[in-house]
N, C-alpha and C positions, 0 to 999 in steps of 0.2 A: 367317699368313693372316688375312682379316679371314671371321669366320664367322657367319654370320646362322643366328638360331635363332627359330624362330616353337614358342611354348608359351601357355602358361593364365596368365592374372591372377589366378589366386584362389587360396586358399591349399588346400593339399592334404594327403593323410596321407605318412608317410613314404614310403611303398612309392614312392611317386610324385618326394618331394623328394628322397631318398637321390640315386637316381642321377642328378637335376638339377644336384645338388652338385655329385657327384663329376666328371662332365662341365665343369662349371664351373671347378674348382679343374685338372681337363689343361688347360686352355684357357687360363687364366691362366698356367700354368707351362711351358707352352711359346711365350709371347710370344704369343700370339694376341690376335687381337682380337675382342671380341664386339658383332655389330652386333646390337639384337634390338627390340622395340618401343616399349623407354624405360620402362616402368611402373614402377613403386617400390612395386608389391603381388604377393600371391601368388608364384606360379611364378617370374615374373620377378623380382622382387626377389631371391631366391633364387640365381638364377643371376648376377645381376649384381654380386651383393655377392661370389659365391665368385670368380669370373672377378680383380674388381679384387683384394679379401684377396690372390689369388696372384698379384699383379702384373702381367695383363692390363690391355689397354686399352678402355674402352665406346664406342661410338658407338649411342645411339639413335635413334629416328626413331618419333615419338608421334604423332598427330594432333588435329588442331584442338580436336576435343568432350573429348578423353581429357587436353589438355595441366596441366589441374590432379593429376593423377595422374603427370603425368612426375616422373621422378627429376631432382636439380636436381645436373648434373653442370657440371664446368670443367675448365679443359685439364689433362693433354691428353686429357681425354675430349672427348666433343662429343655434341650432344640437336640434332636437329632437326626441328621440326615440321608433316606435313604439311597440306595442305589437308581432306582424304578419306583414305578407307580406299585407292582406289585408287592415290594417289600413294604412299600411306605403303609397299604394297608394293613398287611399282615403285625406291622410291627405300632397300629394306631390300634386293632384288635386287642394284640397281647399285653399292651399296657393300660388297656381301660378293664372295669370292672360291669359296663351299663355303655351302651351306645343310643345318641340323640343324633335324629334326621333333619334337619333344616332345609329350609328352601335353598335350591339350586341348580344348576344345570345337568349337563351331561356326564361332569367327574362327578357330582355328590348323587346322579342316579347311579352309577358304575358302582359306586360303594355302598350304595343302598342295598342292590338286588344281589351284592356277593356277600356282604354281610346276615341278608336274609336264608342264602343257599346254602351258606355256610352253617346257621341255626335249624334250617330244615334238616341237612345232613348230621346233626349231630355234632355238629364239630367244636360248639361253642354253646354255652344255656346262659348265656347275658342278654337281659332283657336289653329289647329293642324299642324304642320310641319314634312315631312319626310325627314331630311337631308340624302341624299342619297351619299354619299360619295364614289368614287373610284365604283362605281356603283353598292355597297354591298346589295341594296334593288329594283334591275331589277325585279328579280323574285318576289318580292311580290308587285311592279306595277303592273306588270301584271298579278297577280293574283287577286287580287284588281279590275281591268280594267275589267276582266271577269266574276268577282262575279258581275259588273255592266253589263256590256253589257247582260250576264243571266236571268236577276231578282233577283236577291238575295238581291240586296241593294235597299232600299225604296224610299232613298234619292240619288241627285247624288255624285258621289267619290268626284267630288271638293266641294262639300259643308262637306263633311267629314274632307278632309286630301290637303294639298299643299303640292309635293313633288319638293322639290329642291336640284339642282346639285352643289350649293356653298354657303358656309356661309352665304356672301352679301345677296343672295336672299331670304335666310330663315329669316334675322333679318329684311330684306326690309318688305318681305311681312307681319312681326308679326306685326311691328311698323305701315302698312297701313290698316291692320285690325280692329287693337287699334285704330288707330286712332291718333300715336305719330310721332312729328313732323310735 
């Protein structure tokens, strides 16, 4: 599967790397691919060094202002770089088959909640994962949880989003969605 993961640029405490690792290194080891924003700092860095170390393959996709911060990859990896923020999603979408949420700030919520609108509307049925790590996304289950039990969501949360408390669960559930292994 090729797996798009939207997370944090910046470097973080363990609690946070631990399971970015370890996510990294399934992902690698079971031939996957990691499409994910291209940086070569922080979070990313992280995952993209454990991904390839275990023998996965990168595809990133950086954009224009951020492209001195790409990672300088060659086949068969592949870096491509968008124009904007908005291509860069579109085109982190198009080449993944499965999208994982990691901890982040305000760009990996940006792509969190357009990646979700975008599956509410139809526009895409690639299962979504909220790797909830160190329990950095409590608060927006539950906020999530309420926008459903309200009305606000058309469809239900789990047909939206699978939120998982450890790596295994998150590559478990992509691989029993797919339909791999």
């Amino acid at each position: 599967m090729n797996i798009c993961v939207f997370l944090s640029a910046a470097d973080l405490p363990d609690r946070y790397t631990r399971p970015a690792r370890e996510f990294a290194e399934l992902l690698g080891r079971g031939g996957h691919t990691l499409v994910w924003g291209g940086s070569e700092s922080g979070l990313m860095k992280v995952v993209a060094d454990g991904v390839q170390e275990a023998g996965g393959r990168l595809v990133g996709v950086s954009v224009d202002f951020l492209a001195a911060k790409a990672r300088d990859v060659s086949a068969p990896d592949e870096m491509v770089i968008a124009r904007d923020l908005a291509e860069r999603k579109a085109l982190l979408l198009e080449k993944s088959d499965a999208v994982v949420i990691m901890v982040g700030g305000t760009g990996t919520l940006d792509e969190a909640t357009e990646i979700l609108e975008l599956k509410k509307h139809g526009k895409h049925t690639k299962p979504v994962v909220l790797l909830n790590s160190a329990g950095f996304y409590d608060g927006l289950k539950e906020q999530f949880q309420r926008m459903e039990d309200e009305g606000f969501l058309p469809v239900p949360l789990t047909g939206l989003v699978f939120f998982a408390e450890e790596p295994v669960g998150a590559l478990a559930h992509l691989e029993e969605s797919m339909g791999v292994r």
